[in-house]
KETIFI-347122 format. One line per 3 residues: their letters; for each residue x, y, z of N, C-alpha, C, CB. Coordinates in steps of 0.1 Angstrom, whole numbers, plus 5000, padded with zeros to 4 digits. Glycine has a CB too. Layout:
% residues N
A> X,Y,Z,X,Y,Z,X,Y,Z,X,Y,Z; ... $
END
This chain:
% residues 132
XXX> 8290,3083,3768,8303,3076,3767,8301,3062,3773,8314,3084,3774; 8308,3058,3783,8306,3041,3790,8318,3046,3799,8310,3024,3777; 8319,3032,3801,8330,3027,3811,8344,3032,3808,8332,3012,3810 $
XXX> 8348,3029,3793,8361,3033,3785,8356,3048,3779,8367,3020,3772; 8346,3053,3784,8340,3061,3772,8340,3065,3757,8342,3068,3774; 8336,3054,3747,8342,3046,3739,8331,3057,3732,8343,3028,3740 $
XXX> 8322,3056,3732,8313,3062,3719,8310,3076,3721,8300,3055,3717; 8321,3085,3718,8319,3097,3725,8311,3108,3720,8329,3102,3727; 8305,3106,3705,8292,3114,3694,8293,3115,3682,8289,3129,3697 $
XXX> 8280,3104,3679,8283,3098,3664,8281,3109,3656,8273,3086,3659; 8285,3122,3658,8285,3129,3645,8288,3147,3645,8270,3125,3638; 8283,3148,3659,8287,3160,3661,8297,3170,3665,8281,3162,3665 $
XXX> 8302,3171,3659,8314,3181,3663,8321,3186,3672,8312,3189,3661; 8310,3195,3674,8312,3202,3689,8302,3202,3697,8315,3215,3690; 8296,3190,3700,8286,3190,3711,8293,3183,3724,8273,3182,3707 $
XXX> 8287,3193,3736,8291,3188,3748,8280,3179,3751,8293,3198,3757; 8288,3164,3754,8271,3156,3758,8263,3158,3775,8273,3135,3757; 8255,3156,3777,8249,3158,3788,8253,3145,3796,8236,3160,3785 $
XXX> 8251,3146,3806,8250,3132,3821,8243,3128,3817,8246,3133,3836; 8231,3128,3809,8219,3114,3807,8227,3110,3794,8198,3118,3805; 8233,3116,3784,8239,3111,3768,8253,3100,3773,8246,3128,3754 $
XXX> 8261,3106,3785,8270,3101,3790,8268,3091,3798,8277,3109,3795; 8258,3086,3800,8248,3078,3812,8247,3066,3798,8229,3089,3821; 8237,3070,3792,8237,3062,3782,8243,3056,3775,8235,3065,3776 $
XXX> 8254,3064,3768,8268,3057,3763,8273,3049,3770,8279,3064,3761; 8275,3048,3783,8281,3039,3793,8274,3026,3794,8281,3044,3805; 8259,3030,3794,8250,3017,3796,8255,3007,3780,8227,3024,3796 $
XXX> 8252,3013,3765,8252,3007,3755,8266,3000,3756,8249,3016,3745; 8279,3007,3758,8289,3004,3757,8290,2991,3766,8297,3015,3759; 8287,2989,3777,8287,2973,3786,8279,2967,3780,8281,2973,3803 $
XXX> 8266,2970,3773,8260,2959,3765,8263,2954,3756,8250,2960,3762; 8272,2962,3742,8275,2963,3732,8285,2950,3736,8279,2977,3726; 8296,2951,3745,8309,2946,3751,8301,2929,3754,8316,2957,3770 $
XXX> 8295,2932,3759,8286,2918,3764,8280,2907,3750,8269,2925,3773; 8271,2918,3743,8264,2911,3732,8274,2907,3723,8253,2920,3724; 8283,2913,3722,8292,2911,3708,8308,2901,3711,8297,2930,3701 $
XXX> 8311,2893,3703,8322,2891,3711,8334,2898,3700,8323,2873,3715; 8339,2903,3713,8348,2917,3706,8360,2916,3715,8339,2935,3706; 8373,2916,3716,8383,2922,3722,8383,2938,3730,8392,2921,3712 $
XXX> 8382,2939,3742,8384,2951,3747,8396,2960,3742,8386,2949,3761; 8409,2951,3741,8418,2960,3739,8417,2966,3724,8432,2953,3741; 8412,2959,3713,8406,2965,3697,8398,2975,3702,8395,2954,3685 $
XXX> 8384,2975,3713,8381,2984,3710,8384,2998,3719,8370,2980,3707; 8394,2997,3727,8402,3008,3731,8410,3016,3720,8412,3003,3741; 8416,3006,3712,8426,3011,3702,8417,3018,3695,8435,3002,3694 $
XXX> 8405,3011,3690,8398,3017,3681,8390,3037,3688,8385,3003,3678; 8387,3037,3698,8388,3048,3708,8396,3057,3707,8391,3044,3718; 8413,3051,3705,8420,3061,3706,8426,3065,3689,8431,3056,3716 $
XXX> 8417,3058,3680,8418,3065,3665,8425,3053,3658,8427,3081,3665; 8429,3040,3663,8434,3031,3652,8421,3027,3648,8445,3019,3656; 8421,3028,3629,8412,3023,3624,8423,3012,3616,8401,3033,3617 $
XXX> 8430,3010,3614,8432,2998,3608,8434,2987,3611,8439,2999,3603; 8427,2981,3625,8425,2970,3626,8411,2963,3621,8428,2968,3637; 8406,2961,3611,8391,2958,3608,8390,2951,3611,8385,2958,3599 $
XXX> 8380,2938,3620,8377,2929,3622,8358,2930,3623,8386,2925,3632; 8355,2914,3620,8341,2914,3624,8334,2919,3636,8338,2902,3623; 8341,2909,3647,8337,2916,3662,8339,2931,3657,8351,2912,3679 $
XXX> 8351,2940,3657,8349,2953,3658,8336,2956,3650,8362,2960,3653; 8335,2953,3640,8323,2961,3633,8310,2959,3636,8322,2962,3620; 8307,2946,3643,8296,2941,3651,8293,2951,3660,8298,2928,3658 $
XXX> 8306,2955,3669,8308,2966,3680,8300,2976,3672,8323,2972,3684; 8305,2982,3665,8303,2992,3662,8287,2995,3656,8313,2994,3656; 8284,2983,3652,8269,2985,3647,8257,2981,3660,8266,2974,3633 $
XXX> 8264,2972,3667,8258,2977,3679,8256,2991,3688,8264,2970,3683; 8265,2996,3691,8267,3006,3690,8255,3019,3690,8274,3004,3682; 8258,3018,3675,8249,3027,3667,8236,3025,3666,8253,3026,3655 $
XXX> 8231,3015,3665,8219,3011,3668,8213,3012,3682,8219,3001,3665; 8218,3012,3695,8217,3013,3706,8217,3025,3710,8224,3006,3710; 8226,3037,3701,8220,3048,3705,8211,3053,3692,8231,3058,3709 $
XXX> 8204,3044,3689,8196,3051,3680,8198,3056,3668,8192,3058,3684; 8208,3052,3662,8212,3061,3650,8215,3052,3635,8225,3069,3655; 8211,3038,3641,8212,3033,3628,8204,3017,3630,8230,3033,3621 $
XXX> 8194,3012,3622,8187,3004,3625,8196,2988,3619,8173,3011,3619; 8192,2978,3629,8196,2969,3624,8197,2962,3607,8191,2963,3632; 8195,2971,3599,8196,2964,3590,8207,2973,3580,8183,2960,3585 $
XXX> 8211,2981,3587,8224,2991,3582,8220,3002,3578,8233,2987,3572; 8208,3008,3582,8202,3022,3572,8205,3031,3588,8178,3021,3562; 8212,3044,3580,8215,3054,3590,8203,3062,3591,8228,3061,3588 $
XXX> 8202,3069,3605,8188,3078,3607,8192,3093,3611,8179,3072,3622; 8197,3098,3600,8198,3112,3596,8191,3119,3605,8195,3116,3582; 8179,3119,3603,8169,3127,3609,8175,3127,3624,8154,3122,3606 $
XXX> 8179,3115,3632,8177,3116,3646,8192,3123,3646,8173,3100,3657; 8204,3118,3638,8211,3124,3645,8213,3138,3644,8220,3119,3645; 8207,3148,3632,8207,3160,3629,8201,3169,3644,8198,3160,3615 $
XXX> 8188,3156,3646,8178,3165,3660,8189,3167,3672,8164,3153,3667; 8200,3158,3672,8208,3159,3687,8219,3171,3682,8218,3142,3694; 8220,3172,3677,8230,3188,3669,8222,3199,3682,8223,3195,3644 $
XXX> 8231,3204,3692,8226,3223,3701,8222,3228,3686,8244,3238,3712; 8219,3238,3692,8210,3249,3681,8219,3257,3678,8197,3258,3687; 8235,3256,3689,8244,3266,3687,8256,3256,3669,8253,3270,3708 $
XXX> 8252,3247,3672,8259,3238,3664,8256,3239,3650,8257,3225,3667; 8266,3236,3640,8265,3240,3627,8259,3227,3619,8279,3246,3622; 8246,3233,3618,8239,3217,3608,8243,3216,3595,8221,3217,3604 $
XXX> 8247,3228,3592,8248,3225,3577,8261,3218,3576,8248,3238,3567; 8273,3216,3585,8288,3217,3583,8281,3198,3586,8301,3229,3597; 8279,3196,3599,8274,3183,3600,8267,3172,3591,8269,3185,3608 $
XXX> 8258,3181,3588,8251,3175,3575,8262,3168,3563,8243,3187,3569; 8267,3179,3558,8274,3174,3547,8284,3165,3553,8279,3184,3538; 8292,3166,3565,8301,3153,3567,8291,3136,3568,8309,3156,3585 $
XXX> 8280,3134,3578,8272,3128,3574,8266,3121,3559,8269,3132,3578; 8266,3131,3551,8262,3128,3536,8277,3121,3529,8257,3145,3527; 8284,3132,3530,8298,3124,3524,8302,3108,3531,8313,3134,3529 $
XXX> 8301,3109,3542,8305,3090,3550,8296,3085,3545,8303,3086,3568; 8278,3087,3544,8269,3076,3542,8272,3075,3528,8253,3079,3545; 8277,3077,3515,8276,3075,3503,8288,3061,3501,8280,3091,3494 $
XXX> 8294,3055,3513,8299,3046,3506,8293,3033,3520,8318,3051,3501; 8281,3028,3516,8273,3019,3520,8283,3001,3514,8256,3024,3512; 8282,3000,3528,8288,2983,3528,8277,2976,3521,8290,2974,3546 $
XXX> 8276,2960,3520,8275,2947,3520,8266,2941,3531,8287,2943,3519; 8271,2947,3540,8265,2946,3551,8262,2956,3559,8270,2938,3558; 8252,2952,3572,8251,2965,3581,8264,2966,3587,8240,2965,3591 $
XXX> 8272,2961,3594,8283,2958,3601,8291,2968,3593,8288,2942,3600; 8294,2964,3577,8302,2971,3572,8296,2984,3570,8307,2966,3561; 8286,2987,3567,8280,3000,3566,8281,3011,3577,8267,2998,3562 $
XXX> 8281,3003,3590,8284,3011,3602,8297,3014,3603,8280,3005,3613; 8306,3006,3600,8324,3006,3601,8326,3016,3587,8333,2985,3599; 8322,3014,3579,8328,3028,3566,8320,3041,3572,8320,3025,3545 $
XXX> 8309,3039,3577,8303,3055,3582,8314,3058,3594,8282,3056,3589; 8316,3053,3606,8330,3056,3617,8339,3060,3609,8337,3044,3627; 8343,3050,3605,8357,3054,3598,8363,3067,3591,8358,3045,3589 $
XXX> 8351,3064,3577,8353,3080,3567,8350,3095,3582,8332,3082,3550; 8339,3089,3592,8336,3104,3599,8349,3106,3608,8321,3105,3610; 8356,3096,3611,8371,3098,3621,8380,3105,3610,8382,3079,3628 $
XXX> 8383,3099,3594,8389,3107,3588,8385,3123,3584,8391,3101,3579; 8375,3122,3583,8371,3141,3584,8369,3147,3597,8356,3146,3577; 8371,3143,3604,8373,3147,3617,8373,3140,3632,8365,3153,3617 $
XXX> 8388,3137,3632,8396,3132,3640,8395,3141,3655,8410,3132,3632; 8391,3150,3655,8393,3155,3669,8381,3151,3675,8396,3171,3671; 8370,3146,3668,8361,3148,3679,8354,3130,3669,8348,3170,3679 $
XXX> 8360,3123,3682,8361,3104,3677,8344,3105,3677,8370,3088,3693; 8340,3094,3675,8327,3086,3669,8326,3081,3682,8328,3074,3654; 8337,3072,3684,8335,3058,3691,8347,3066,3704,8341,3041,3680 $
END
């Protein structure tokens, strides 16, 4: 997570993160906040499930983000493989998998946008357990 605990697991369901994943998130989240110039209060709102504010900053955030925990490389290609590996063993790959497959099929223009349609579609199939 971070400070706001903003990026709470880009994809898994029901995973409980650990003190070093929550350690982490915190670290990326102050850097992300730093590197990008982004509004805090967007990305709270965005946290608490408004996606309809789209802005650049926000999706800069957010591909920052993602990239910072490793899950999607600066040039907007997502890394399936790593995030399938952070799935417990008690967790359902196959259920995950296909939410993953369904979000990645509608690839932006940009990396920015490509990271902001993959959050977004994964908040709409599953809203209880945020991205960000």
């Amino acid at each position: 997570m971070k400070i706001i605990i903003f990026f709470a697991c880009v994809f898994v369901a029901a995973q409980a993160l650990t003190d070093d994943q929550k350690e982490k998130l915190k670290k990326h989240h102050v850097e992300c906040l730093s590197e990008v110039d982004v509004d805090l209060a967007v990305v709270q709102r965005l946290r608490a499930g408004d996606y309809k504010q789209e802005n650049d900053g926000l999706k800069k955030f957010v591909l920052c983000m993602l990239i910072k925990s490793e899950l999607m490389t600066k040039e907007g290609k997502f890394k399936k493989d790593i995030a399938l590996a952070k799935i417990p063993i008690e967790g359902d790959r196959a259920a995950v998998e296909r939410v993953i497959d369904g979000c990645l099929a509608n690839k932006g223009n940009t990396p920015e946008q490509s990271a902001w349609n993959y959050v977004k579609c994964y908040h709409e199939k599953n809203p209880k357990h945020p991205i960000l």
